[in-house]
ZAMARGU-4260 file (C-alpha; in steps of 0.2 Angstrom, whole numbers, plus 5000, padded with zeros to 4 digits):
<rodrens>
0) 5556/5404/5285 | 5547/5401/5301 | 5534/5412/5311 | 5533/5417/5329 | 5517/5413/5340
5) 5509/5431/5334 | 5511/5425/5316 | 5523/5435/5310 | 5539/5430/5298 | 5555/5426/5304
10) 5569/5422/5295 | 5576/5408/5305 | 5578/5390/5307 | 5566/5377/5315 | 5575/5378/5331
15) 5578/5398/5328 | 5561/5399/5330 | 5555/5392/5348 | 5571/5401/5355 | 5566/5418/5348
20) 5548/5416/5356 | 5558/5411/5372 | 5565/5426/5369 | 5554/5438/5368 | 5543/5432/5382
25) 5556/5434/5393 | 5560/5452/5388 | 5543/5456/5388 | 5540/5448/5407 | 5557/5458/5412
30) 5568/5439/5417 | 5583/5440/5424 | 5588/5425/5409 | 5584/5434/5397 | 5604/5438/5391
35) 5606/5418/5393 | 5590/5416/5383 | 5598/5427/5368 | 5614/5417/5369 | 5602/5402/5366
40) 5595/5408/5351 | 5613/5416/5343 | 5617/5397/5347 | 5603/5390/5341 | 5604/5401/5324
45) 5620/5411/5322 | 5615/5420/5306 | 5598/5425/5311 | 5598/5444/5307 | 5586/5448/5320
50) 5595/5439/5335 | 5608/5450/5333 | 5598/5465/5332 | 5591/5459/5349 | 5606/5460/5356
55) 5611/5479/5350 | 5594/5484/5357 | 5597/5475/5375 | 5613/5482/5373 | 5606/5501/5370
60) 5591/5498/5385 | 5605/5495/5399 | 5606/5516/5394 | 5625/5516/5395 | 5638/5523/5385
65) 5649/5508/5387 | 5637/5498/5379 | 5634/5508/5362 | 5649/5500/5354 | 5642/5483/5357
70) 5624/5489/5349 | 5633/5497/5334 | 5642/5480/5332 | 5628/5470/5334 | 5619/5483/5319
75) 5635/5477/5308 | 5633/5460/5311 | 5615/5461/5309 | 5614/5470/5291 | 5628/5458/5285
80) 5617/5442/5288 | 5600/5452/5281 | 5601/5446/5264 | 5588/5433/5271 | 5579/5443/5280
85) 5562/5450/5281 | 5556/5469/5276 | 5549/5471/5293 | 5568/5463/5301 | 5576/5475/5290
90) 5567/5490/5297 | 5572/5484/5314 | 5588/5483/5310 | 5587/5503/5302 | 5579/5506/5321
95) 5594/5499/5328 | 5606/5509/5320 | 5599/5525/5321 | 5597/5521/5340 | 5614/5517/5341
100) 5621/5532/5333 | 5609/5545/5347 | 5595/5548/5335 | 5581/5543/5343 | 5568/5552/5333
105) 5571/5542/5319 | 5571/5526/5330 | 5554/5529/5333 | 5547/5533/5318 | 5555/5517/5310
110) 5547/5506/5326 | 5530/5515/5320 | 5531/5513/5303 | 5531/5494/5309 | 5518/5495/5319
115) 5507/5504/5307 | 5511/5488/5296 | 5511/5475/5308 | 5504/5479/5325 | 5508/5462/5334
120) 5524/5465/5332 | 5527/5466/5352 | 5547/5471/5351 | 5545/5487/5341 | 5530/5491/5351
125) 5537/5485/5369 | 5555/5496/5362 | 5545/5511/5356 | 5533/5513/5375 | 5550/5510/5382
130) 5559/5525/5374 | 5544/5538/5375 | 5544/5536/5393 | 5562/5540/5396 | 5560/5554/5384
135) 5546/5563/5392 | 5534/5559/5381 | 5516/5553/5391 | 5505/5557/5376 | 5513/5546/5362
140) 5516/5534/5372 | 5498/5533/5376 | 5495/5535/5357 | 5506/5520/5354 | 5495/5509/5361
145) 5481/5513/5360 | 5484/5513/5339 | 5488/5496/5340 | 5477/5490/5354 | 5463/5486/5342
150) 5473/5472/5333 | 5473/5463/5350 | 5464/5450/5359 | 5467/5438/5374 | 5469/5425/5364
155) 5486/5434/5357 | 5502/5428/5369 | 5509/5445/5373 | 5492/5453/5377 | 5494/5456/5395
160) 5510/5465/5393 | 5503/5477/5381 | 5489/5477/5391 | 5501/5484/5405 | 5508/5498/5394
165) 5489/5501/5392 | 5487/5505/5409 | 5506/5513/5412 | 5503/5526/5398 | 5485/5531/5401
170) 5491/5534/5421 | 5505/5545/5416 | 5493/5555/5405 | 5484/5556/5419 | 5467/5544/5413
175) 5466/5534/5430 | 5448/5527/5424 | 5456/5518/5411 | 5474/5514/5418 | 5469/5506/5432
180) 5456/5489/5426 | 5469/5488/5412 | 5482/5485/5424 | 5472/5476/5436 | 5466/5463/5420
185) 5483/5460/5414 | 5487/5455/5432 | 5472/5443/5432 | 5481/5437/5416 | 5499/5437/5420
190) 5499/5441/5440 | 5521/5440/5438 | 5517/5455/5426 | 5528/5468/5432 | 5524/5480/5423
195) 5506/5479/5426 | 5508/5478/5444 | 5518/5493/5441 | 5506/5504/5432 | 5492/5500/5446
200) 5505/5504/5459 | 5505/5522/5452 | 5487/5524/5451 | 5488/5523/5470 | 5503/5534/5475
205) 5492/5546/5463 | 5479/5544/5469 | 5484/5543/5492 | 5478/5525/5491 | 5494/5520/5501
210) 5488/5506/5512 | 5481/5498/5498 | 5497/5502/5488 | 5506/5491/5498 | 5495/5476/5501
215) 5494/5475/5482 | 5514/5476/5482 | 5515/5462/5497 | 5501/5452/5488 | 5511/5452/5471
220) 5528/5452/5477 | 5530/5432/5476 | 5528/5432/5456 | 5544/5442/5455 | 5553/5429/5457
225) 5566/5428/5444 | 5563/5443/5438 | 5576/5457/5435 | 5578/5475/5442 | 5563/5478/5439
230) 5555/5470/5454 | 5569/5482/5464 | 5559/5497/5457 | 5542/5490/5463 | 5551/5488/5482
235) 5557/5506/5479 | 5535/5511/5478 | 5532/5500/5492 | 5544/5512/5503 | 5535/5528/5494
240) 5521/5521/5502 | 5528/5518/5518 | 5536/5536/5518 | 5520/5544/5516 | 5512/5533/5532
245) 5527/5542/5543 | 5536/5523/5541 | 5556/5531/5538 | 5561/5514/5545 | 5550/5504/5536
250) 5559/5513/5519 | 5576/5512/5524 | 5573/5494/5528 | 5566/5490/5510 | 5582/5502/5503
255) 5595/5488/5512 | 5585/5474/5509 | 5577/5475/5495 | 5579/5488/5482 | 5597/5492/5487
260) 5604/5475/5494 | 5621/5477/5490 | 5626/5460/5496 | 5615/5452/5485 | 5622/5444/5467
265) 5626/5456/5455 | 5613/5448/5443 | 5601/5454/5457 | 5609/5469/5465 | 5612/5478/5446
270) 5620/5493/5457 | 5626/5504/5443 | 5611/5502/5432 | 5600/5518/5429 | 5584/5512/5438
275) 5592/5507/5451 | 5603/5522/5456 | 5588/5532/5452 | 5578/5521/5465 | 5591/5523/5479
280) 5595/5542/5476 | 5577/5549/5476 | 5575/5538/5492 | 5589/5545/5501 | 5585/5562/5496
285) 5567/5560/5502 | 5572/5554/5519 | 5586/5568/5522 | 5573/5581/5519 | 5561/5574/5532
290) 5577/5575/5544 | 5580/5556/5543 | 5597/5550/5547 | 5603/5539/5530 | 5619/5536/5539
295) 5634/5532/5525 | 5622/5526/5512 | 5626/5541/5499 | 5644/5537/5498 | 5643/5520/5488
300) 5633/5528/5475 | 5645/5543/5475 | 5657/5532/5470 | 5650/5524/5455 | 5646/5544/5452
305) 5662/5547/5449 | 5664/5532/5437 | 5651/5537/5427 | 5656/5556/5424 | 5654/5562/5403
310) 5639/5547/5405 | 5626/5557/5396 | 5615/5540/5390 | 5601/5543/5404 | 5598/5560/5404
315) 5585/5557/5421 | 5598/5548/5430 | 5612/5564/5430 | 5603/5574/5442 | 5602/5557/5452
320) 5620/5556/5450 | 5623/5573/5456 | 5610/5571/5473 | 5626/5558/5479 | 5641/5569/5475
325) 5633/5583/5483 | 5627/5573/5497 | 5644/5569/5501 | 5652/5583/5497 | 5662/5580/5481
330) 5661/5599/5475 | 5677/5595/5462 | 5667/5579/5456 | 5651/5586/5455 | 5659/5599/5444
335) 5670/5589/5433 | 5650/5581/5429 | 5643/5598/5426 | 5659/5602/5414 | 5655/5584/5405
340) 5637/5588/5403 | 5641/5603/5394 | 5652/5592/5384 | 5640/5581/5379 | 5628/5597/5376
345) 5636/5602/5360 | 5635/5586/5350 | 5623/5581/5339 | 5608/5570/5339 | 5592/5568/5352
350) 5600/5569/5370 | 5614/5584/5369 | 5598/5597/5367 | 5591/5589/5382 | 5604/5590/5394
355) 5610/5607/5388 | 5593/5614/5391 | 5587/5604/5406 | 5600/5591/5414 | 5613/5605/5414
360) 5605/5619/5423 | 5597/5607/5435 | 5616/5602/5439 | 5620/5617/5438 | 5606/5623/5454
365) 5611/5608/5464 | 5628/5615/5466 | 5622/5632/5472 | 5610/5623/5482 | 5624/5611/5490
370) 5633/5628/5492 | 5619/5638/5500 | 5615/5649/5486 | 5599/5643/5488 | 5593/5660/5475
375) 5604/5656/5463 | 5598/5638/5463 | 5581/5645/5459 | 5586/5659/5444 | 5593/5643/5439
380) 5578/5630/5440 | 5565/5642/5437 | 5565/5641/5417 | 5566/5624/5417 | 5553/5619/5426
385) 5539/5616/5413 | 5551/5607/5402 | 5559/5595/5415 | 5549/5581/5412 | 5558/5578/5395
390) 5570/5572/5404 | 5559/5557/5409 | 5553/5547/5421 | 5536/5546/5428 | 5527/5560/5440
395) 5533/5549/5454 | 5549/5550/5449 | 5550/5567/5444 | 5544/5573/5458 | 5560/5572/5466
400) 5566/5587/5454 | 5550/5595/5462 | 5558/5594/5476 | 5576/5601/5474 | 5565/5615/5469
405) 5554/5617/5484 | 5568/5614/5495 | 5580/5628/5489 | 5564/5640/5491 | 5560/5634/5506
410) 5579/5637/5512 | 5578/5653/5501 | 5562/5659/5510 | 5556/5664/5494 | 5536/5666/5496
415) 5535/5667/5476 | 5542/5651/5474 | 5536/5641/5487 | 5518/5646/5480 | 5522/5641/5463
420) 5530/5625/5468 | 5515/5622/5478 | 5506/5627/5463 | 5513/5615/5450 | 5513/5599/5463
425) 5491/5602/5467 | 5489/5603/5448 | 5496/5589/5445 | 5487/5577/5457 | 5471/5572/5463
430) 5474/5574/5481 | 5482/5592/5488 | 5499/5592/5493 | 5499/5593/5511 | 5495/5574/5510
435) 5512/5571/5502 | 5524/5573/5518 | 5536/5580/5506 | 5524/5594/5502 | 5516/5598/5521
440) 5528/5610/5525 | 5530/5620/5508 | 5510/5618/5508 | 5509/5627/5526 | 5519/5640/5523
445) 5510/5644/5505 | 5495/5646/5514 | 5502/5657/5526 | 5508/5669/5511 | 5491/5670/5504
</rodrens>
């Protein structure tokens, strides 16, 4: 039995151990090694329960539904080589499996229940903040860490990456006081912290500190090196910034060059992974609505649209899917998705409800709005507005959805629904929304209605 470098139990061998810390540091760091690092340690320790676990959760965080055979396979091989294992292993390798098989409820509760017991253990906390985001859930992810903050110090390896979470959480719950020196100290600890640079970098879009948001991108930006796409999804905020200062060439530079280089390596380009077609699709949508000229840029990602229709395992990215059939005009596409999301929405576990109550109708309006039935994409978006955010993402990111809506009102000439757009956007920010270029126009003609 070896330990980690937190102290905890691992059932490993002497070499098993230094390669699982490898590990874990470059998981939590967000490396572009990481896969070759876990091959290390399956190499290093074949049996080693929790090395395979590992691998079914890397497998379920690349949110495909390719990928959730590898992860239930890697749960088999897991629990046949946990005779050895810890309690707390064990527990991870329940999480796994419950992951695996769509109930995500019971994932977290199992990660929890670890955490309750043993709060340095970084991987269930790390896994647990991970899958609260993406299911709309600000509040316990800011319960999350701040339940096991306690247990922590600076002298604990790991601390500025939970420190990061600190600061990610309490901004999307809307605590800027405290996100912000959390962030800004776990760069001062780690300054290739993604995730920490991350978190302050959405304090300032919050907040309209844009010129400030982009020297602390530019300043930080050398760190990323090897990193993974990650570091595409902090180029992504730099050209939010550069949008809200009037820059549109600034942004579609940064799309082709940095967050959507598509002649880069594959291990750097990641092109059909969620964050990444999320990154690209907001941006083009954002841009055509200003009136901006994206040229042919929607038509690779409608491409890998088409490849990914019945692919319900990142509920957020459908609609993202949806903006580049649409934008190109793939009506018999865009409906073949609609018709696999209603699929999907009958099946059982955490997601189907999701995307029957929210993904759906959302794809459901953008095909009237692609169509001009800008009213009917309204009736359709109205009810889910409140609820939308379940299907995660951050404000930021959500705000696109924000959008759609706006813009089928706008096009709709619905005074109502401009208002209540308006409405939703002021209360949920700092800063009014004629400040927000996406927002000026909707925010003028609200206060012409009043």
């Amino acid at each position: 039995m070896q330990h980690d470098i937190r102290g905890l139990e691992i059932s490993t061998n002497a070499a098993g151990g230094p390669a699982y810390d490898h590990l874990v540091v470059g998981y939590l760091s967000q490396r572009a090694d990481t896969g070759a690092r876990l091959d290390a340690l399956l190499e290093a320790d074949p049996e080693f329960a929790m090395a395979h676990c590992l691998r079914g959760y890397f497998a379920m965080l690349a949110f495909k539904e390719a990928m959730i055979p590898v992860a239930r396979d890697a749960a088999r091989t897991a629990r046949a080589h946990a005779d050895g294992a810890t309690a707390r292993e064990r527990r991870h390798i329940d999480a796994l499996t419950a992951w695996s098989e769509g109930e995500l409820d019971r994932t977290l509760t199992i990660w929890e229940s670890i955490l309750d017991e043993y709060p340095l253990d970084v991987v269930a906390f790390r896994l647990a903040h991970f899958l609260y985001f993406w299911l709309g859930r600000p509040s316990a992810m800011a319960g999350s860490v701040d339940r096991i903050l306690p247990a922590w110090s600076e002298d604990i390896p790991g601390y500025s990456a939970v420190l990061a979470c600190h600061a990610f959480a309490h901004e999307e719950v809307g605590d800027f006081i405290a996100a912000e020196p959390s962030g800004r100290r776990a760069i001062e600890l780690d300054p290739g912290d993604l995730w920490a640079a991350h978190a302050v970098a959405h304090v300032l879009e919050s907040q309209g500190r844009r010129t400030e948001g982009v020297q602390w991108l530019l300043a930080l930006a050398p760190n990323w090196e090897g990193s993974h796409n990650m570091q595409h999804h902090l180029w992504w905020h730099c050209a939010l910034f550069k949008l809200e200062h009037g820059d549109y060439q600034g942004a579609l530079t940064l799309y082709d060059t940095r967050f959507r280089d598509l002649d880069a390596p594959l291990t750097v380009a990641s092109p059909d992974v969620y964050i990444d077609v999320q990154n690209a699709a907001s941006m083009l949508f954002r841009l055509a609505r200003l009136g901006v000229d994206v040229g042919d840029r929607w038509e690779e990602l409608a491409d890998k649209a088409e490849t990914r229709i019945g692919d319900c395992a990142s509920t957020f990215t459908l609609p993202h899917w949806m903006m580049a059939l649409t934008a190109t005009g793939r009506t018999a596409a865009a409906e073949r998705m609609v018709e696999a999301m209603r699929g999907f929405a009958n099946g059982r576990g955490t997601l189907p409800p999701l995307v029957r109550d929210y993904a759906l109708p959302i794809a459901e309006a953008q095909l009237a709005h692609a169509a001009g039935r800008h009213a009917e994409a309204l009736d359709l978006m109205r009810p889910v507005l409140g609820g939308m955010g379940r299907l995660g993402g951050s404000h930021a990111q959500q705000d696109v959805l924000e959008q759609l809506f706006v813009d089928a009102a706008l096009k709709a000439d619905s005074p109502d629904d401009i208002r209540l757009a308006v409405e939703r956007v002021a209360g949920r920010r700092p800063i009014p929304p004629e400040r927000f270029v996406g927002w000026s126009e909707a925010s003028g003609r609200a206060r012409l209605t009043h």
